[in-house]
Kinemage of the C-alpha trace (Angstrom):
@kinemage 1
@onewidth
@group {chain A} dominant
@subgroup {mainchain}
@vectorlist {calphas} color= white
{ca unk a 1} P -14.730 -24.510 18.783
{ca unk a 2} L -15.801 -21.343 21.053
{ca unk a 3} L -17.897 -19.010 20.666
{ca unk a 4} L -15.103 -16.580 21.875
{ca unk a 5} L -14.280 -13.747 19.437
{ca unk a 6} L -11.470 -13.913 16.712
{ca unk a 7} L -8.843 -11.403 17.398
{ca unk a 8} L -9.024 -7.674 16.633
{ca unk a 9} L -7.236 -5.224 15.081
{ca unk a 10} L -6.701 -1.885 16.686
{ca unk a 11} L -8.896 1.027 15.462
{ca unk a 12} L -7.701 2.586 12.613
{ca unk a 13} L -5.970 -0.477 11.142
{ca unk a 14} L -8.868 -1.838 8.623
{ca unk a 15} L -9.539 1.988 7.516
{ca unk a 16} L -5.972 1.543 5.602
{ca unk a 17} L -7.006 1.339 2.070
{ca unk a 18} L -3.777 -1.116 0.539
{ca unk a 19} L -1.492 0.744 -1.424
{ca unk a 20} L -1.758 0.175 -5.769
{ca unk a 21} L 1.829 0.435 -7.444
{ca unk a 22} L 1.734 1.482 -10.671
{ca unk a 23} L 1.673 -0.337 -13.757
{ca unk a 24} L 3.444 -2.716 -14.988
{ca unk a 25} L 2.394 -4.589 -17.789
{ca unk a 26} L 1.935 -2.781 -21.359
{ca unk a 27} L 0.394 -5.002 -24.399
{ca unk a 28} L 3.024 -6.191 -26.400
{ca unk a 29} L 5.851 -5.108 -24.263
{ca unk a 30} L 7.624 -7.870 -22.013
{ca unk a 31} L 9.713 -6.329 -20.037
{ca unk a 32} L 8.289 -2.592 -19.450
{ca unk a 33} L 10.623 -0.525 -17.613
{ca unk a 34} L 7.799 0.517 -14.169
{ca unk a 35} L 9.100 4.268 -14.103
{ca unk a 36} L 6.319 5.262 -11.127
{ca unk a 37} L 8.734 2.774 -9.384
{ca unk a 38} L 12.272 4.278 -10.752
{ca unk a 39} L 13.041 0.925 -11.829
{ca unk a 40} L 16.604 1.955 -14.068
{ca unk a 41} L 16.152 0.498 -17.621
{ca unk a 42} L 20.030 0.267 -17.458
{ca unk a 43} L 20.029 -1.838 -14.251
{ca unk a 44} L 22.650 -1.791 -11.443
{ca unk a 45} L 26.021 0.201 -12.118
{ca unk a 46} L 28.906 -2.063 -12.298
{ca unk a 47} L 30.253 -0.213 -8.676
{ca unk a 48} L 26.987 -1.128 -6.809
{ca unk a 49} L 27.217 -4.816 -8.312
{ca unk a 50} L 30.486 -5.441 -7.071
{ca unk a 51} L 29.741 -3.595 -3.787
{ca unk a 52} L 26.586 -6.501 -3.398
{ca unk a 53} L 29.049 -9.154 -4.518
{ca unk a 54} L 31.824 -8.527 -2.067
{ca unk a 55} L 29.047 -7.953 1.193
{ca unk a 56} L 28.204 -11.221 0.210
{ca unk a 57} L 31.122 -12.725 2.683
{ca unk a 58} L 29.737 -10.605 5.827
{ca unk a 59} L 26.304 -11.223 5.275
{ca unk a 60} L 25.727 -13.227 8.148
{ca unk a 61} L 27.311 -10.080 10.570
{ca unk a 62} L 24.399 -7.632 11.535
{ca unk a 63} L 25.154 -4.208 9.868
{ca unk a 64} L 25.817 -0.818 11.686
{ca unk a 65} L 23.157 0.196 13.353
{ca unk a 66} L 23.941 3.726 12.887
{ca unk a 67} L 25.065 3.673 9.384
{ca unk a 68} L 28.894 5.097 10.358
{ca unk a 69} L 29.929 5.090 6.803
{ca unk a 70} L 27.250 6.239 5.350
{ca unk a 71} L 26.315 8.563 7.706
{ca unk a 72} L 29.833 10.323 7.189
{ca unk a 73} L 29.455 10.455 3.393
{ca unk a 74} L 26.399 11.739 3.319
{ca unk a 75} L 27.006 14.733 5.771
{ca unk a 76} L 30.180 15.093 3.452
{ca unk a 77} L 28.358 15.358 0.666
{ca unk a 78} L 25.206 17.648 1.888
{ca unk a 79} L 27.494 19.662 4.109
{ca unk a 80} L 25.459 18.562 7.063
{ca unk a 81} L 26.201 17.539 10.552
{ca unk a 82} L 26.521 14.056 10.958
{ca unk a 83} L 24.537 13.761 14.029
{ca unk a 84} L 21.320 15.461 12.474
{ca unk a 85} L 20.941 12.232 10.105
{ca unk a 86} L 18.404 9.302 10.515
{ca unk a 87} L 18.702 6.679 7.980
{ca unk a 88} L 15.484 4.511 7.322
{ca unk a 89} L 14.769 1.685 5.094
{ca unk a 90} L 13.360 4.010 2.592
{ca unk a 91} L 11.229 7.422 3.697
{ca unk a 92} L 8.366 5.061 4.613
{ca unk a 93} L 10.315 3.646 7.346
{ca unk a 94} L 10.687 7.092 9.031
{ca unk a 95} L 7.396 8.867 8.255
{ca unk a 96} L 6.494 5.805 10.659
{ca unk a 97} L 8.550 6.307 12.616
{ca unk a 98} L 7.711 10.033 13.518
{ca unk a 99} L 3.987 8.998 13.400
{ca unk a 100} L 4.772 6.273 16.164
{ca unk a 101} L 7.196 8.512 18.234
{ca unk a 102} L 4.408 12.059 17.840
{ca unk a 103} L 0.963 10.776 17.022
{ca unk a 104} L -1.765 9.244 19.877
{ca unk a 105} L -4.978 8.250 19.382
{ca unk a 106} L -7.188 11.798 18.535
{ca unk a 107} L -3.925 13.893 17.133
{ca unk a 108} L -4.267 14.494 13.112
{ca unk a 109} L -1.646 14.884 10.732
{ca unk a 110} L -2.135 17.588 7.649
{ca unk a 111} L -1.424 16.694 4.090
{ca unk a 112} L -2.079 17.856 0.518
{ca unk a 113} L -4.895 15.874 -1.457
{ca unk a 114} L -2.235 14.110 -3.720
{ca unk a 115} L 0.727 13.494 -1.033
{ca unk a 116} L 2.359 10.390 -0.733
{ca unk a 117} L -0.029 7.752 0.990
{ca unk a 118} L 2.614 6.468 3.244
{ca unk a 119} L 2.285 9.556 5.158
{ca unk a 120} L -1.353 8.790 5.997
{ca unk a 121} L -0.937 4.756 6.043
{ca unk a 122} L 0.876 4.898 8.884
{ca unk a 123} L -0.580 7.786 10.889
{ca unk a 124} L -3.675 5.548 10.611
{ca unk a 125} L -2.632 2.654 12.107
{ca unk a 126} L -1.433 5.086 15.274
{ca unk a 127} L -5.571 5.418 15.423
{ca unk a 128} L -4.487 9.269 14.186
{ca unk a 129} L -6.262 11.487 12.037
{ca unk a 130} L -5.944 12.306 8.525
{ca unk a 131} L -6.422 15.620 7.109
{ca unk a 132} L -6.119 16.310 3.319
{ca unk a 133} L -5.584 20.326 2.423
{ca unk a 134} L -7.257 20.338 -1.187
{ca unk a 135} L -4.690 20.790 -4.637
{ca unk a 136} L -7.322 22.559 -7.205
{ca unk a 137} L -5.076 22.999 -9.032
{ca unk a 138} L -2.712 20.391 -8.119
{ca unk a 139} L -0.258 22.712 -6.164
{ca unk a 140} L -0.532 22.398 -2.378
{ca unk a 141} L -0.589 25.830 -0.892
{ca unk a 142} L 0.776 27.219 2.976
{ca unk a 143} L -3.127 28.496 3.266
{ca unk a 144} L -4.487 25.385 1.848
{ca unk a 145} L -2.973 23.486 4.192
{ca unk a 146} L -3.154 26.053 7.299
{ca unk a 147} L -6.822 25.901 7.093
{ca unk a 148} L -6.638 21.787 7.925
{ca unk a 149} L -4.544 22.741 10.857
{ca unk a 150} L -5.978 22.584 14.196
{ca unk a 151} L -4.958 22.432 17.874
{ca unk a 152} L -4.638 18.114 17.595
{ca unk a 153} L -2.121 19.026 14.406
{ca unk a 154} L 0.674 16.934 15.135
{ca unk a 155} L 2.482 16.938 12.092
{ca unk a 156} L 2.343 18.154 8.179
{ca unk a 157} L 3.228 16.698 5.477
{ca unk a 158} L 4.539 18.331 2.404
{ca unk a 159} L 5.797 16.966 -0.554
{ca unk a 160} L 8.514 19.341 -2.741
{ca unk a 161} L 8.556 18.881 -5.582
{ca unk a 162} L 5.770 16.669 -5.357
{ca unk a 163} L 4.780 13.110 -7.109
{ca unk a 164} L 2.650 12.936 -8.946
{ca unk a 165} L 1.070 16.696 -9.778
{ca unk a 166} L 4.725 17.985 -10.463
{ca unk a 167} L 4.254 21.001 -8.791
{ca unk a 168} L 6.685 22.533 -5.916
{ca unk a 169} L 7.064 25.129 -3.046
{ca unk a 170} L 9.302 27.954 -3.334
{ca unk a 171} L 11.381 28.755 -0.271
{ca unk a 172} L 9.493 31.374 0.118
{ca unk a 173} L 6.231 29.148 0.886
{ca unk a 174} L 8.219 27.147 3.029
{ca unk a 175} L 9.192 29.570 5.337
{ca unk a 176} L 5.782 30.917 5.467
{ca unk a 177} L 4.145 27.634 6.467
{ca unk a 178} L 6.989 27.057 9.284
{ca unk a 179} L 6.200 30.577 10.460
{ca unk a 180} L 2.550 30.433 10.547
{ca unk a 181} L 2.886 26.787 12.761
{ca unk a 182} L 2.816 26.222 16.158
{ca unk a 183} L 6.279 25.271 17.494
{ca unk a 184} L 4.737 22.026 18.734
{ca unk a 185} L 3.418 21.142 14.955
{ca unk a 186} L 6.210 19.117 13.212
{ca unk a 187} L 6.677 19.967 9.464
{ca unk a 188} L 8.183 17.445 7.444
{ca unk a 189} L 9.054 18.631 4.149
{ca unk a 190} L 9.677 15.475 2.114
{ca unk a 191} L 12.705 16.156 -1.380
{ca unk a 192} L 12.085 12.943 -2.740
{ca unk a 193} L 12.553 14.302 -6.133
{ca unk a 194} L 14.705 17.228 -5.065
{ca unk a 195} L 17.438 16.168 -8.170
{ca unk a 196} L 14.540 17.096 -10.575
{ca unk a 197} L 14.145 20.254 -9.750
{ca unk a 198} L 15.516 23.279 -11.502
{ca unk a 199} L 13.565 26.400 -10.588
{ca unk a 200} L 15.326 28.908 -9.177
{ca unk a 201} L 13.047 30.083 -6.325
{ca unk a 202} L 12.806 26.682 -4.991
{ca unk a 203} L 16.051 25.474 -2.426
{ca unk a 204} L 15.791 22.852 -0.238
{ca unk a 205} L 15.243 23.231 3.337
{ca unk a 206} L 18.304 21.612 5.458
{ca unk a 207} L 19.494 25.423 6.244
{ca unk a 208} L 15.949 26.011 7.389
{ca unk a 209} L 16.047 22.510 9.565
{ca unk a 210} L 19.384 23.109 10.742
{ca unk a 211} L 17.895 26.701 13.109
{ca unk a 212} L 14.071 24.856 13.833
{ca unk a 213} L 13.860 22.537 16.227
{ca unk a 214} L 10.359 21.389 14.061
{ca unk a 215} L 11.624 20.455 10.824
{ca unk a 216} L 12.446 17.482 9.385
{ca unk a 217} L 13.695 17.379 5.596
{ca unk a 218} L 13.594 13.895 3.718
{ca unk a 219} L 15.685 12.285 1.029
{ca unk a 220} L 15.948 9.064 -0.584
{ca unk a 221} L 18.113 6.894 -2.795
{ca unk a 222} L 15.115 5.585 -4.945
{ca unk a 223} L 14.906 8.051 -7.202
C-alpha cells in the first residue's frame, strides 16, 4: 500500500444527487402497472414483437448509425426535414449530449423548479451550473425563467406540457421566451408528453425550430 491518493472524480460529479424512479410496489398488488414509467399494462403490440423477433437474425450487425429508416418515417410523419433529426437513446441521451457539445466549466443552464432532472444531471457532470426558475404555482413562466438567465446562460430548459405539475406553455409563451434570449442561449423545449395535450393555444414548436438557429424541440417514444 501507498499513501498516494485514490482517484478523483471531476468537480461536479459527486454533487449529482441519483435519480428515484417512481414506485413500484403497492400492498397487495403483484404486478402494479409503474405508470411514472409508461410501463403499458397491455404489453408489447403484436407488430413490435415480431419486429424484435425477426432482428433477432442481424443482431450481431451494428445498426445504422444514422437511423436511415427511421429517420425517413419520422420526417414523413412530422412533415419535417430529414436532416434536422437527431435520434438518441431516449431524450436523456441528447440533453447530454447538448450539455457536452455547449456547456464548460462556469456556463449555467436555466430550468423550471420541477423539470426533468436529466437536464441538470448531466449539465453537472460538465462542472456547469444549475439554475432553477421557481413554479409557485407549478407553471413555469418566460419571466420566471428570464430572471435565472444571465450572461454564462448556455442553455434553457423547458418542459411542455410538463411532468409532473401538468401544466404547459402556450405558443404564445414560447415565442416570447425565444424572443427575449440571446441568440447565443440555446432553448430546448422538451414535448415529451406532446400526445396529451389538447388545449388549443398550445402547438408545438418544430415551425418555430425550423426559422431559429437556437431551438431544439424534443420527442420521445416512451410515452
Amino acid at each position: 500500500m501507498t499513501d498516494a491518493k485514490a482517484p478523483a472524480p471531476k468537480p461536479g460529479i459527486l454533487d449529482i444527487a441519483p435519480y428515484v424512479g417512481g414506485k413500484s410496489n403497492i400492498d397487495g398488488v403483484a404486478q402494479p402497472m409503474k405508470l411514472s414509467s409508461n410501463e403499458n399494462m397491455l404489453g408489447a403490440g403484436e407488430k413490435a414483437r415480431a419486429a424484435y423477433a425477426n432482428a433477432v437474425s442481424g443482431i450481431h450487425i451494428y445498426p445504422d448509425g444514422r437511423a436511415a429508416k427511421l429517420r425517413t418515417a419520422v420526417a414523413d410523419k412530422m412533415g419535417l426535414e430529414p436532416e434536422r433529426l437527431i435520434f438518441g437513446n431516449g431524450s436523456d441521451e441528447v440533453f447530454a449530449l447538448l450539455n457536452q457539445t455547449y456547456l464548460t466549466p462556469g456556463d449555467n443552464i436555466v430550468s423550471g423548479q420541477y423539470g426533468f432532472l436529466a437536464y441538470r444531471i448531466s449539465a453537472k457532470a460538465n462542472q456547469a451550473e444549475v439554475k432553477l426558475a421557481p413554479e409557485p404555482d407549478y407553471k413555469l413562466t418566460p419571466e420566471a425563467i428570464l430572471g435565472q438567465v444571465d450572461d454564462r446562460t448556455r442553455i434553457v430548459y423547458v418542459s411542455s406540457p410538463s411532468n409532473p405539475t401538468g401544466s404547459y406553455n402556450t405558443a404564445e409563451e414560447i415565442r416570447q421566451l425565444h424572443a427575449a434570449l440571446a441568440p447565443d442561449v440555446i432553448l430546448v423545449i422538451d414535448e415529451a408528453y406532446a400526445e396529451y395535450v389538447t388545449e388549443p393555444d398550445w402547438q408545438s414548436s418544430f415551425d418555430l425550430a425550423r426559422d431559429s438557429d437556437n431551438i431544439v424541440v424534443t420527442r420521445t417514444f416512451s410515452k
